[in-house]
mmCIF file as Biopython writes it, N, C-alpha, C and O atoms, coordinates in Angstrom:
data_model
#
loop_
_atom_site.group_PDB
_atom_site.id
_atom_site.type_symbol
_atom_site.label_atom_id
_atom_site.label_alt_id
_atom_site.label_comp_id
_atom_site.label_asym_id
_atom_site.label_entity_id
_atom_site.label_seq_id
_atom_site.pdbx_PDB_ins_code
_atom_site.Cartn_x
_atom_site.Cartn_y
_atom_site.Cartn_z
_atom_site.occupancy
_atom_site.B_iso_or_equiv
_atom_site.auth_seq_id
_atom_site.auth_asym_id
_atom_site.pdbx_PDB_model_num
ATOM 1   N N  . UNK A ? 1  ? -0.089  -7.803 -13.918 1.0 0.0 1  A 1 
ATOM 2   C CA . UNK A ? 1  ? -1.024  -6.733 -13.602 1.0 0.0 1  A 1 
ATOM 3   C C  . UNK A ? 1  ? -0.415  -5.877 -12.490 1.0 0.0 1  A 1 
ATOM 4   O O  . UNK A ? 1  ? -0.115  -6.274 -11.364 1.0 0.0 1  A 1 
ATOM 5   N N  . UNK A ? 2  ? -0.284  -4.687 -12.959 1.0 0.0 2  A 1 
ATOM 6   C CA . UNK A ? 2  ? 0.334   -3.910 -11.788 1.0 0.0 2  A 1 
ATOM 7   C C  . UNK A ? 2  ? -0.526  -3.237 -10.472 1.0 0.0 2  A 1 
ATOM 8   O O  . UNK A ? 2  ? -0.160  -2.718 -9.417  1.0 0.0 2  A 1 
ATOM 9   N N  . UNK A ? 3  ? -1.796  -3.503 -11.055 1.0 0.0 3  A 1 
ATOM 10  C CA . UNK A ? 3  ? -2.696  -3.753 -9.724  1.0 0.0 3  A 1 
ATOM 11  C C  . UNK A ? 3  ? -2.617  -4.718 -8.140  1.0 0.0 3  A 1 
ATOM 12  O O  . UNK A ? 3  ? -2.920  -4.481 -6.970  1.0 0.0 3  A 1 
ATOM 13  N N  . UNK A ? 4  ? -1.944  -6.076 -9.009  1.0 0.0 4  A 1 
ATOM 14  C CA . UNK A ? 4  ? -1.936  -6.986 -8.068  1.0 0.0 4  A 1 
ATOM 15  C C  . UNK A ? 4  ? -0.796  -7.279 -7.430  1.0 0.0 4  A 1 
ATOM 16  O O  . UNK A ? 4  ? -0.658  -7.892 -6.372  1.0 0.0 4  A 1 
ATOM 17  N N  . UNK A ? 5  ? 0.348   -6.611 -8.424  1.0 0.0 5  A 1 
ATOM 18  C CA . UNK A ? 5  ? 2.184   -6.352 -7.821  1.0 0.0 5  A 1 
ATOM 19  C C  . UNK A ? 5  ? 1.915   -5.459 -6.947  1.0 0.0 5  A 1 
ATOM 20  O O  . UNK A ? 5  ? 2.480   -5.590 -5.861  1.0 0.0 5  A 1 
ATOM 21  N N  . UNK A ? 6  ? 1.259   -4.634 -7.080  1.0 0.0 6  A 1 
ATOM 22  C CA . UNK A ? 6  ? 1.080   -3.690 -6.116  1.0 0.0 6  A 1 
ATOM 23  C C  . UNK A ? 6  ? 0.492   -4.187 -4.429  1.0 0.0 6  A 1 
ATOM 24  O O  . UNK A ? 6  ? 1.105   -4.079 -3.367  1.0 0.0 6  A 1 
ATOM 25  N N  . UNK A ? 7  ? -0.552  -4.607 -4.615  1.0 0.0 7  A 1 
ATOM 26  C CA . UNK A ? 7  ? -1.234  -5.339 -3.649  1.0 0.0 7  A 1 
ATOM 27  C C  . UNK A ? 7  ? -0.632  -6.638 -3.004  1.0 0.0 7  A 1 
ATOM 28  O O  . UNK A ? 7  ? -1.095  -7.258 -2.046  1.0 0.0 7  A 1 
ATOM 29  N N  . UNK A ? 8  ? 0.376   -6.887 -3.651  1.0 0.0 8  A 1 
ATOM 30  C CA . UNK A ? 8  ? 1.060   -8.229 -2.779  1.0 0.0 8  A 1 
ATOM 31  C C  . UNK A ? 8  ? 2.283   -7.526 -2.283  1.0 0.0 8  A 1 
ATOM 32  O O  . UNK A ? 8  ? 2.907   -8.264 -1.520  1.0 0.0 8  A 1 
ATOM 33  N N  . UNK A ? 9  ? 2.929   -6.182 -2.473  1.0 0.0 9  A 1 
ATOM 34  C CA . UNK A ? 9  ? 3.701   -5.634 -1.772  1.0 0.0 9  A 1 
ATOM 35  C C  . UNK A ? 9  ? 2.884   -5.264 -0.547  1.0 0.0 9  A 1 
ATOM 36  O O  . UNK A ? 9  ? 3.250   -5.605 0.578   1.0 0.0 9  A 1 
ATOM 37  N N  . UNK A ? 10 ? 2.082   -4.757 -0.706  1.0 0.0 10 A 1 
ATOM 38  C CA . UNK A ? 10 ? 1.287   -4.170 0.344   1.0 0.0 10 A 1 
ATOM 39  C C  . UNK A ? 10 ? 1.176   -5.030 1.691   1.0 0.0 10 A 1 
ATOM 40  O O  . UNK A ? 10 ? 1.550   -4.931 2.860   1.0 0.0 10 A 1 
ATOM 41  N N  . UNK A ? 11 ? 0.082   -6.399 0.472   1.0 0.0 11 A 1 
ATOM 42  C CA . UNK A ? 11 ? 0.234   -7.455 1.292   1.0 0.0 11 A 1 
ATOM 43  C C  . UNK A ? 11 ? 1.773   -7.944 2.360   1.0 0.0 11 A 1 
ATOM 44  O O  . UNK A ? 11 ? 1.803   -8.262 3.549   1.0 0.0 11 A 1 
ATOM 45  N N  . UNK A ? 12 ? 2.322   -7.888 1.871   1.0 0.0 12 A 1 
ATOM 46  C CA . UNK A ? 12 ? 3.875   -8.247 2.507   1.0 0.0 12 A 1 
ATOM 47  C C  . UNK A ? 12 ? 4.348   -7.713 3.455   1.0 0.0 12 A 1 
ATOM 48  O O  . UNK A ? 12 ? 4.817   -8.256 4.455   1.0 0.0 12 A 1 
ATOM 49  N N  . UNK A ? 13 ? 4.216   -6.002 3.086   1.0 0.0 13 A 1 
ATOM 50  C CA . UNK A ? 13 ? 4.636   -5.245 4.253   1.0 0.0 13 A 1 
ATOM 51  C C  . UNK A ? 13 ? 3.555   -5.476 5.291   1.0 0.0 13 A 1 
ATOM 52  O O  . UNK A ? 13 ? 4.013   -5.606 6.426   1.0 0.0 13 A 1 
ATOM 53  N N  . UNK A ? 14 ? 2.233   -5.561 5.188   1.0 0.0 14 A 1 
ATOM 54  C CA . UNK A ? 14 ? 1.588   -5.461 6.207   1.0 0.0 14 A 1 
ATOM 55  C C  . UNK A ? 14 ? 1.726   -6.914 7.051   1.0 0.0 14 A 1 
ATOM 56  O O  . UNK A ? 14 ? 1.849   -6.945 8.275   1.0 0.0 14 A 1 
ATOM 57  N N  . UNK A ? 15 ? 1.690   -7.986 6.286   1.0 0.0 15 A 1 
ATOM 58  C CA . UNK A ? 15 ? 2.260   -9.134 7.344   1.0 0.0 15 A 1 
ATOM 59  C C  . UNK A ? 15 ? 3.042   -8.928 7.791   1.0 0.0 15 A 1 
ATOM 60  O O  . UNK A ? 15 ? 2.719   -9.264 8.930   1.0 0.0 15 A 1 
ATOM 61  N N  . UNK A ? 16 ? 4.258   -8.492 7.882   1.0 0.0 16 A 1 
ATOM 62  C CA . UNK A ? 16 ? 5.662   -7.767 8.682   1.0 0.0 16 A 1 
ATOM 63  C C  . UNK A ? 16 ? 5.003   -7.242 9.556   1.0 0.0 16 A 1 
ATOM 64  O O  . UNK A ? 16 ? 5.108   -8.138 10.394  1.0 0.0 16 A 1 
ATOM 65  N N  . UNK A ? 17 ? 4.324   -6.396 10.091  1.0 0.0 17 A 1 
ATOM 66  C CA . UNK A ? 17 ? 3.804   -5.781 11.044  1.0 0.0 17 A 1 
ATOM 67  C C  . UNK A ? 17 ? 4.336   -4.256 10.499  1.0 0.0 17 A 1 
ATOM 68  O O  . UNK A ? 17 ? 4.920   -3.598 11.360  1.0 0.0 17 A 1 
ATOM 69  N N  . UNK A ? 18 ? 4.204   -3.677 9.263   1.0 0.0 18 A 1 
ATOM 70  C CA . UNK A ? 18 ? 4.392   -2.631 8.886   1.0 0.0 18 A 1 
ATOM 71  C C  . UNK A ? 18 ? 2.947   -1.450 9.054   1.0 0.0 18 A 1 
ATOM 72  O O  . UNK A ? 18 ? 1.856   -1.985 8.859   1.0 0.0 18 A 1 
ATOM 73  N N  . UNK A ? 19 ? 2.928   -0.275 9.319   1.0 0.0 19 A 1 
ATOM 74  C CA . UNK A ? 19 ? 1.922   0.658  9.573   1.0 0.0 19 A 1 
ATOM 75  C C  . UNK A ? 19 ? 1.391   0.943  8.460   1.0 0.0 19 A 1 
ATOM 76  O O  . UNK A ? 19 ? 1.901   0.421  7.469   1.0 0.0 19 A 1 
ATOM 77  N N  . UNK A ? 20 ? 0.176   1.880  8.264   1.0 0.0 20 A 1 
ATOM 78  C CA . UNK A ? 20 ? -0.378  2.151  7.458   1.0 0.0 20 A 1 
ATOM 79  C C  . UNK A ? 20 ? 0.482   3.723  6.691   1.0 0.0 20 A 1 
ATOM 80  O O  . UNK A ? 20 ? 0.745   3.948  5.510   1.0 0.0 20 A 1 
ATOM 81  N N  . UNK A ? 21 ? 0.632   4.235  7.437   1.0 0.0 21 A 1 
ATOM 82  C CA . UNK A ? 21 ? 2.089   5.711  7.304   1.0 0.0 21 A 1 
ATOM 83  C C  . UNK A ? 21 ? 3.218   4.953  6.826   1.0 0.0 21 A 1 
ATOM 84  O O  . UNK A ? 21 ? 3.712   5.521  5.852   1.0 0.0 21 A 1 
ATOM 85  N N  . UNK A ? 22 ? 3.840   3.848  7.149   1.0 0.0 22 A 1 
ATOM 86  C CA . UNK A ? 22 ? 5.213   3.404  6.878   1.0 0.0 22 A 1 
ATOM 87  C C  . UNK A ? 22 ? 4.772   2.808  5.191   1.0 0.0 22 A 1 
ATOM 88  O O  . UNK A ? 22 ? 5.366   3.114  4.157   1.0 0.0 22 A 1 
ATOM 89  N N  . UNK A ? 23 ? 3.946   2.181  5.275   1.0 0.0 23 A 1 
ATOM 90  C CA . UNK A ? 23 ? 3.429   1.434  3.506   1.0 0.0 23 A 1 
ATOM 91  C C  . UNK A ? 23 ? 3.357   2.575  2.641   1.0 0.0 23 A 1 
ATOM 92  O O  . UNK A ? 23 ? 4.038   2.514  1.618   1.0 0.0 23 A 1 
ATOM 93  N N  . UNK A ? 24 ? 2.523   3.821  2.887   1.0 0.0 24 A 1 
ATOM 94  C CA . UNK A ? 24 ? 2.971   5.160  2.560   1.0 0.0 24 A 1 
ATOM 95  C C  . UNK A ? 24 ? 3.885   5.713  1.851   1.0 0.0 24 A 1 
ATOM 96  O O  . UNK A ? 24 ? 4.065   6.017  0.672   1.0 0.0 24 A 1 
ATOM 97  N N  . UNK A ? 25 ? 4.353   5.767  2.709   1.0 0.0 25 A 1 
ATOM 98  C CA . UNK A ? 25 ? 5.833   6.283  2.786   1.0 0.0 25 A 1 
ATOM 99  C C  . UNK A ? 25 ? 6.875   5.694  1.851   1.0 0.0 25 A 1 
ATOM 100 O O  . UNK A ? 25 ? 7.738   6.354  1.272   1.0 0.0 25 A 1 
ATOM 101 N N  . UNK A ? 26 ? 6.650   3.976  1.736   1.0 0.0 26 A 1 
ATOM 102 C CA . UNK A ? 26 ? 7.267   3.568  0.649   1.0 0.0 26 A 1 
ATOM 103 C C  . UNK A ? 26 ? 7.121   3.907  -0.704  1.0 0.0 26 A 1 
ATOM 104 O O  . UNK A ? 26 ? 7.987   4.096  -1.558  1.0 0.0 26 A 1 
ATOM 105 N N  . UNK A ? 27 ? 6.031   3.952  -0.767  1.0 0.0 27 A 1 
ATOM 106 C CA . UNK A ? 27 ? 5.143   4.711  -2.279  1.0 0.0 27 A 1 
ATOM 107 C C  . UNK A ? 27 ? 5.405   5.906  -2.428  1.0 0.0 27 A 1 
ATOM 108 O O  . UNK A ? 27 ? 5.488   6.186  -3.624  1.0 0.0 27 A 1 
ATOM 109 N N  . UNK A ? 28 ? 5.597   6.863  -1.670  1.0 0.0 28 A 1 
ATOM 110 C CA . UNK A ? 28 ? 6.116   8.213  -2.000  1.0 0.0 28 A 1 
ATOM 111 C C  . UNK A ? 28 ? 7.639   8.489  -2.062  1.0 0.0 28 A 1 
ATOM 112 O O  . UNK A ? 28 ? 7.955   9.604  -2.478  1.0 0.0 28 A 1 
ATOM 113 N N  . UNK A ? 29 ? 8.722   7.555  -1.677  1.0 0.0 29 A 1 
ATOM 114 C CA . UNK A ? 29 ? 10.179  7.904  -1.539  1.0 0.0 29 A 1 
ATOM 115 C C  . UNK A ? 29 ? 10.721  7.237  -3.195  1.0 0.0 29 A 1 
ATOM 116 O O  . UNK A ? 29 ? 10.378  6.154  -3.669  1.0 0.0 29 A 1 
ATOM 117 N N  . UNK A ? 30 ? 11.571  8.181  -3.777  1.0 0.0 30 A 1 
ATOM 118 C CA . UNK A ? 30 ? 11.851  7.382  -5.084  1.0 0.0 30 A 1 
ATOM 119 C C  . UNK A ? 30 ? 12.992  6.565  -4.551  1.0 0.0 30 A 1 
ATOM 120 O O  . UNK A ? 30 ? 13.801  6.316  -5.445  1.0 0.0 30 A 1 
ATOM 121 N N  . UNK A ? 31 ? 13.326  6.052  -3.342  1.0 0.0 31 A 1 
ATOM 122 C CA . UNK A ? 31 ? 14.350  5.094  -3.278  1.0 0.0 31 A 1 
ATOM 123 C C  . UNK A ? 31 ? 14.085  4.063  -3.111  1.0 0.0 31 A 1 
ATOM 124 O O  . UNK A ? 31 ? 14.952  3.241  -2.813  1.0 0.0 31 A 1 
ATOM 125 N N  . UNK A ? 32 ? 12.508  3.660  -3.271  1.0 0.0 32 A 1 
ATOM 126 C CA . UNK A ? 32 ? 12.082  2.621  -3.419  1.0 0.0 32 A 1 
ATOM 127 C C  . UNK A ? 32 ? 11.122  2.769  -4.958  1.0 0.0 32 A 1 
ATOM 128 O O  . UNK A ? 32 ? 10.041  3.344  -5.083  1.0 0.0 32 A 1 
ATOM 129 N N  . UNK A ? 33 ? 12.100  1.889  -6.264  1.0 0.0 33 A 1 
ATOM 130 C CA . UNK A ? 33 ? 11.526  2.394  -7.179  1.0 0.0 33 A 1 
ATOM 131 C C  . UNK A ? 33 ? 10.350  1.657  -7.597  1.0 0.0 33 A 1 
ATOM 132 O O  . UNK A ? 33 ? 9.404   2.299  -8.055  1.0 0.0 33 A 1 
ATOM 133 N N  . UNK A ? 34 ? 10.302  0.779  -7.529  1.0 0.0 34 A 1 
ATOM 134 C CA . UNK A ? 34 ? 8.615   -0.112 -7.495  1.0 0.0 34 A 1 
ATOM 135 C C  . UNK A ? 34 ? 7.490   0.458  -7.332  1.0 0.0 34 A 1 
ATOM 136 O O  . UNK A ? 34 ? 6.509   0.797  -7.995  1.0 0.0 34 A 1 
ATOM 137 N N  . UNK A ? 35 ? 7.869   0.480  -6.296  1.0 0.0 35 A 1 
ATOM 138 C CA . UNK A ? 35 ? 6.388   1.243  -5.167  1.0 0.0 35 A 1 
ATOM 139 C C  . UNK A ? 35 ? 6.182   2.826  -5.804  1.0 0.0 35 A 1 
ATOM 140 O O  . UNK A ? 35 ? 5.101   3.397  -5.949  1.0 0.0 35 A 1 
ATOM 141 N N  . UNK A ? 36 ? 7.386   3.301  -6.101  1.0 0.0 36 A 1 
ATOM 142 C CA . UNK A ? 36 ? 7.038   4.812  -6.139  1.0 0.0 36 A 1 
ATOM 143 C C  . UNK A ? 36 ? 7.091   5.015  -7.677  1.0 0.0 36 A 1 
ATOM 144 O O  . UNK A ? 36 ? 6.430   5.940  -8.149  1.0 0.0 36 A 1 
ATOM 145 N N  . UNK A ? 37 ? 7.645   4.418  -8.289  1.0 0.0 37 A 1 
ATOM 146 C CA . UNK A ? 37 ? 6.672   3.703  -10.051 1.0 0.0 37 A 1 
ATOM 147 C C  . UNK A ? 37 ? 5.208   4.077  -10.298 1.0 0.0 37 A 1 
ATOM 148 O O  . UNK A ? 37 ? 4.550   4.857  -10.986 1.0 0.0 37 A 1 
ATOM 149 N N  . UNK A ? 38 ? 4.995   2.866  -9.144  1.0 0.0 38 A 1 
ATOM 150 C CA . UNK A ? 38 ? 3.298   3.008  -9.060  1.0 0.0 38 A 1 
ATOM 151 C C  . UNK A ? 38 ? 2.707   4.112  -9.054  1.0 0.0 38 A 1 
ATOM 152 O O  . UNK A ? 38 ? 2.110   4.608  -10.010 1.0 0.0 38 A 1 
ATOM 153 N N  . UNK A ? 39 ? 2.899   4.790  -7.451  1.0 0.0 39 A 1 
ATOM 154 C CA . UNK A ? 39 ? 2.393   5.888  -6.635  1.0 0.0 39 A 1 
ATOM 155 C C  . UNK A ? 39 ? 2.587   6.952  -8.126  1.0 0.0 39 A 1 
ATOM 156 O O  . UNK A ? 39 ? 1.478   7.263  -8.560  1.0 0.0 39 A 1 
ATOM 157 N N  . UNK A ? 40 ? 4.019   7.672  -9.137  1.0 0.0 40 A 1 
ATOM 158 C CA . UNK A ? 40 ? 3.699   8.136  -9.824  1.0 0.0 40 A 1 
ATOM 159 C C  . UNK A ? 40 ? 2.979   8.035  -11.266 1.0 0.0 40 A 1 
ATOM 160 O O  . UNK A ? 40 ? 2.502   8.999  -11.865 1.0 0.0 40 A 1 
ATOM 161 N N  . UNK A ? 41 ? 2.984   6.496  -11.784 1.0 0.0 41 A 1 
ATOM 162 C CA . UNK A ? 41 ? 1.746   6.387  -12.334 1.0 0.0 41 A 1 
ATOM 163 C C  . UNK A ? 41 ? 0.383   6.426  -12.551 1.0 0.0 41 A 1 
ATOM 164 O O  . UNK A ? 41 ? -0.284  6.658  -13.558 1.0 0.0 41 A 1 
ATOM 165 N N  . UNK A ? 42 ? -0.024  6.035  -10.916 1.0 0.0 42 A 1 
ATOM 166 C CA . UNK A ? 42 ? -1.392  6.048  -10.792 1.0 0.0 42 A 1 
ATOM 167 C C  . UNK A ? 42 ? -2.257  6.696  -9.530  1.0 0.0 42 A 1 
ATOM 168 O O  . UNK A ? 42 ? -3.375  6.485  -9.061  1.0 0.0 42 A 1 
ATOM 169 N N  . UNK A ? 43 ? -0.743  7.930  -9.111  1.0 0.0 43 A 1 
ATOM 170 C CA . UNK A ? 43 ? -1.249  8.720  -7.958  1.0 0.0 43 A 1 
ATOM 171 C C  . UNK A ? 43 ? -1.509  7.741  -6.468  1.0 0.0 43 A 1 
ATOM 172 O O  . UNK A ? 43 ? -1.783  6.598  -6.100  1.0 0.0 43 A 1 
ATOM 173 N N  . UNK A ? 44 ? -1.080  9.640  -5.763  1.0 0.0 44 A 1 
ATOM 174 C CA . UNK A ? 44 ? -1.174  9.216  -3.948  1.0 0.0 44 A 1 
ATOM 175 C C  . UNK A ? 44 ? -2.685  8.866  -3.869  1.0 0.0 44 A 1 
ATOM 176 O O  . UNK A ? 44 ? -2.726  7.792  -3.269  1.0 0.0 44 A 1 
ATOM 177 N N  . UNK A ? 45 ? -3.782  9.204  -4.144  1.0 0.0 45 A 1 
ATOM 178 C CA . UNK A ? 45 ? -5.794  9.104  -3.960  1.0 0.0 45 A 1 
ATOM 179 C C  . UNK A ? 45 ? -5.170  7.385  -4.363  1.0 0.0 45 A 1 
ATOM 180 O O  . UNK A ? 45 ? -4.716  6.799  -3.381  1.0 0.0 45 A 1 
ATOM 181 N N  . UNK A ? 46 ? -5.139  6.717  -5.502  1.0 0.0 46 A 1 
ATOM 182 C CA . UNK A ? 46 ? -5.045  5.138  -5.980  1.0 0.0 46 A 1 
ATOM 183 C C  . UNK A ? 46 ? -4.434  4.501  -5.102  1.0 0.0 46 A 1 
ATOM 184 O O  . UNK A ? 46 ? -4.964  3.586  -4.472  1.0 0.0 46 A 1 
ATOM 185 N N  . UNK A ? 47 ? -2.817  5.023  -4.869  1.0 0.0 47 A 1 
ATOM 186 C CA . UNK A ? 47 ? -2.360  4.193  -3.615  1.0 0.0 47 A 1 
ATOM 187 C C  . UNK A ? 47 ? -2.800  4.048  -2.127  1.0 0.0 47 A 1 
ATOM 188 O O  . UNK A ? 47 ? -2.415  3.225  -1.296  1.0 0.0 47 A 1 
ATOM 189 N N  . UNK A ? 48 ? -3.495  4.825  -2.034  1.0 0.0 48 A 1 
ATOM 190 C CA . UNK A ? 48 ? -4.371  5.272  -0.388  1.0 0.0 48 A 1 
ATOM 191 C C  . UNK A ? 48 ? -5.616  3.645  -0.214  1.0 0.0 48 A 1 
ATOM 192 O O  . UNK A ? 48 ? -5.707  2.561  0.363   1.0 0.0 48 A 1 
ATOM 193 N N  . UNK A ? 49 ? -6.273  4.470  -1.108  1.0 0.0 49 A 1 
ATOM 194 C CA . UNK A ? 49 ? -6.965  3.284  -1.504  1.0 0.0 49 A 1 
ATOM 195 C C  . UNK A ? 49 ? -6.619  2.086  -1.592  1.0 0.0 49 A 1 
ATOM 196 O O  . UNK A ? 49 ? -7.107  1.377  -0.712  1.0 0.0 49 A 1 
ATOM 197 N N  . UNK A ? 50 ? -5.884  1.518  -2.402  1.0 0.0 50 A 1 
ATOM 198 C CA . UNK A ? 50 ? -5.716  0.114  -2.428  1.0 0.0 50 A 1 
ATOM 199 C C  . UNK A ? 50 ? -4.803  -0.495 -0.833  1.0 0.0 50 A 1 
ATOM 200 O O  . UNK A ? 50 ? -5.157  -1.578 -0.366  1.0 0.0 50 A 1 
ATOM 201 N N  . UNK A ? 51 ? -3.917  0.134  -0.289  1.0 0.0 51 A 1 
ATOM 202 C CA . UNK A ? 51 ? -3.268  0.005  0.936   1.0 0.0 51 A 1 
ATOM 203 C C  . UNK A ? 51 ? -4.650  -0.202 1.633   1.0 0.0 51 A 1 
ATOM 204 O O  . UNK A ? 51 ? -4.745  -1.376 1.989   1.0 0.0 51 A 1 
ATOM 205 N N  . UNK A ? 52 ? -5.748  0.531  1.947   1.0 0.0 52 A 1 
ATOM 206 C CA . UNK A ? 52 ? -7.095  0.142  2.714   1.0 0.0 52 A 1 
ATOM 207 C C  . UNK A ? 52 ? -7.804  -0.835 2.113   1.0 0.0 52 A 1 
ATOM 208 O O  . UNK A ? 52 ? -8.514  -1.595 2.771   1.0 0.0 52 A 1 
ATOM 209 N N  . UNK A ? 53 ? -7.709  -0.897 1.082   1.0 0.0 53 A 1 
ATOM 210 C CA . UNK A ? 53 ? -8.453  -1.996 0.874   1.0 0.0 53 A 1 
ATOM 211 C C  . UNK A ? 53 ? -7.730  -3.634 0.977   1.0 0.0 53 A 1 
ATOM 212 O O  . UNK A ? 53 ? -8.298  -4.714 1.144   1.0 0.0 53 A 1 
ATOM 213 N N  . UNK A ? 54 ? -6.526  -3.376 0.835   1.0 0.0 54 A 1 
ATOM 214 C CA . UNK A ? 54 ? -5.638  -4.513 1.615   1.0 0.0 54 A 1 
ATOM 215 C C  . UNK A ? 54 ? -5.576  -5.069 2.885   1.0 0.0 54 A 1 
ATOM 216 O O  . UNK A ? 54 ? -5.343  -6.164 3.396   1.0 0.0 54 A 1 
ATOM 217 N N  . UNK A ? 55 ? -6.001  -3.411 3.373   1.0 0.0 55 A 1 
ATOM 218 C CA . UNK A ? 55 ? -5.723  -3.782 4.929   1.0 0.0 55 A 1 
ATOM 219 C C  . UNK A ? 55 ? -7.337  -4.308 5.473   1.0 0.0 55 A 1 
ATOM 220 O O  . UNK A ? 55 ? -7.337  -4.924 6.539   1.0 0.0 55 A 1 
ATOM 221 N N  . UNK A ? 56 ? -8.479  -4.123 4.894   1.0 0.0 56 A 1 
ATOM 222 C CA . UNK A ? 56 ? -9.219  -4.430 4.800   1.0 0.0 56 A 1 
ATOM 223 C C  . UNK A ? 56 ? -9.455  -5.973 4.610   1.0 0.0 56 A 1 
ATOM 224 O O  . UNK A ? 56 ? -10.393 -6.544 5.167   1.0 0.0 56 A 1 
ATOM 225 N N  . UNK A ? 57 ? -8.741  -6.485 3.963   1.0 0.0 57 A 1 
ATOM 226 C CA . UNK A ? 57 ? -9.138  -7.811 3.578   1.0 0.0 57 A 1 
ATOM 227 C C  . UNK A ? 57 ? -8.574  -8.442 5.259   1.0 0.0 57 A 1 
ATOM 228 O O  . UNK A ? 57 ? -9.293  -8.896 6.150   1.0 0.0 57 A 1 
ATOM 229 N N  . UNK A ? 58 ? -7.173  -8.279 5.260   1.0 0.0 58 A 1 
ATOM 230 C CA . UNK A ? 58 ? -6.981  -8.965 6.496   1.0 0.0 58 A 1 
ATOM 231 C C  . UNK A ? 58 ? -7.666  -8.599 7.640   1.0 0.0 58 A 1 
ATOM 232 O O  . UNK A ? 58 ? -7.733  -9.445 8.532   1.0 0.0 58 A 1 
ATOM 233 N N  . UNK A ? 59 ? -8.100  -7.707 7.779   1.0 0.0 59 A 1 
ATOM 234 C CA . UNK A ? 59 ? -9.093  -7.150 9.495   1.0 0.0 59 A 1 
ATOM 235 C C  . UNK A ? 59 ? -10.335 -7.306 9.119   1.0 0.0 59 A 1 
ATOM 236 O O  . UNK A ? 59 ? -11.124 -6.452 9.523   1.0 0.0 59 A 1 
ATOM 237 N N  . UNK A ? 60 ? -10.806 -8.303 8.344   1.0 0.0 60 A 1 
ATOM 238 C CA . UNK A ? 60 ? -12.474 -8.303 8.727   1.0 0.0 60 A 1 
ATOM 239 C C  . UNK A ? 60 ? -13.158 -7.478 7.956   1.0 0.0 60 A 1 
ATOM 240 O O  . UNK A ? 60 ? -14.352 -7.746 7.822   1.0 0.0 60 A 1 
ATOM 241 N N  . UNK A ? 61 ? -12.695 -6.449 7.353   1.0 0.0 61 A 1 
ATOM 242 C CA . UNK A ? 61 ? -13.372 -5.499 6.385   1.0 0.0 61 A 1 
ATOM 243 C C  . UNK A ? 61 ? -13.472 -4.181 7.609   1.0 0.0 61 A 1 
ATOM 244 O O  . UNK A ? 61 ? -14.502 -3.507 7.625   1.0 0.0 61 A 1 
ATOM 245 N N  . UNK A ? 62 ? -12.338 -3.875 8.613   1.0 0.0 62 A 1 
ATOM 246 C CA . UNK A ? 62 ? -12.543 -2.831 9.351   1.0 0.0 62 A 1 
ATOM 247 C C  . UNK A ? 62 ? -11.508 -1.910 8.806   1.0 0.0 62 A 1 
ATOM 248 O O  . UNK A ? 62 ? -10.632 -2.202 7.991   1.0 0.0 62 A 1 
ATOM 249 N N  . UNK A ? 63 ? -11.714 -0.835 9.331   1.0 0.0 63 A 1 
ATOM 250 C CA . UNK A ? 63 ? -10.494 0.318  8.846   1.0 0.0 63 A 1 
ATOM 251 C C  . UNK A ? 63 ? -9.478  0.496  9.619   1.0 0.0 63 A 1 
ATOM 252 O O  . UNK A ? 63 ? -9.498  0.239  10.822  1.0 0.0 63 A 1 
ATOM 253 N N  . UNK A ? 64 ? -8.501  0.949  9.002   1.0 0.0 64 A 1 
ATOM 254 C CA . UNK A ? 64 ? -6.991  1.534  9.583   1.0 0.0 64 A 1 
ATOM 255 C C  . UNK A ? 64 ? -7.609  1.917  11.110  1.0 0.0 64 A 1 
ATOM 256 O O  . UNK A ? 64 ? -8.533  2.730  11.135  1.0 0.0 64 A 1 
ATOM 257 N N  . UNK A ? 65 ? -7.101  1.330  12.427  1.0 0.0 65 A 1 
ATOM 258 C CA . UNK A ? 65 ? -7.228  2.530  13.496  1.0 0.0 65 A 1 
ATOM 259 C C  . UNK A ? 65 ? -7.033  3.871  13.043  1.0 0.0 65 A 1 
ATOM 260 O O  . UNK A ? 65 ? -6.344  4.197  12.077  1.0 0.0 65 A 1 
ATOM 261 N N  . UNK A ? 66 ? -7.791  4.761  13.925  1.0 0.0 66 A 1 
ATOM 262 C CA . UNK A ? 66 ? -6.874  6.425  14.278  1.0 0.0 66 A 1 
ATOM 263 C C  . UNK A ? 66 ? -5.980  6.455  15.418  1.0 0.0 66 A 1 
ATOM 264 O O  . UNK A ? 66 ? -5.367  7.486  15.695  1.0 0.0 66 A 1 
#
């Protein structure tokens, strides 16, 4: 399911201590072709989303700081 490949990258980078801009960023560069697979299959709005809702699971259900 490329829902959940997706979400365990996410997952991954964010245990690294990766940002919410840097996880981003992977999804939009085609030199990472996985991630940016996704991002052009199922759009930047889908990937936004699921990155928060990842980050969500680990913080309690709070949001990205500003």
């Amino acid at each position: 399911d490329e829902e959940e490949m997706a979400a365990c990258v996410v997952d991954e980078y964010l245990r690294m201590g990766f940002g919410r801009a840097e996880i981003l960023r992977m999804f939009a560069d085609p030199f990472y072709r996985l991630t940016h697979g996704v991002q052009a299959r199922r759009g930047e709005a889908w990937v936004r989303d699921l990155v928060d809702r990842v980050f969500r699971r680990w913080n309690g259900g709070t949001v990205w700081p500003t």
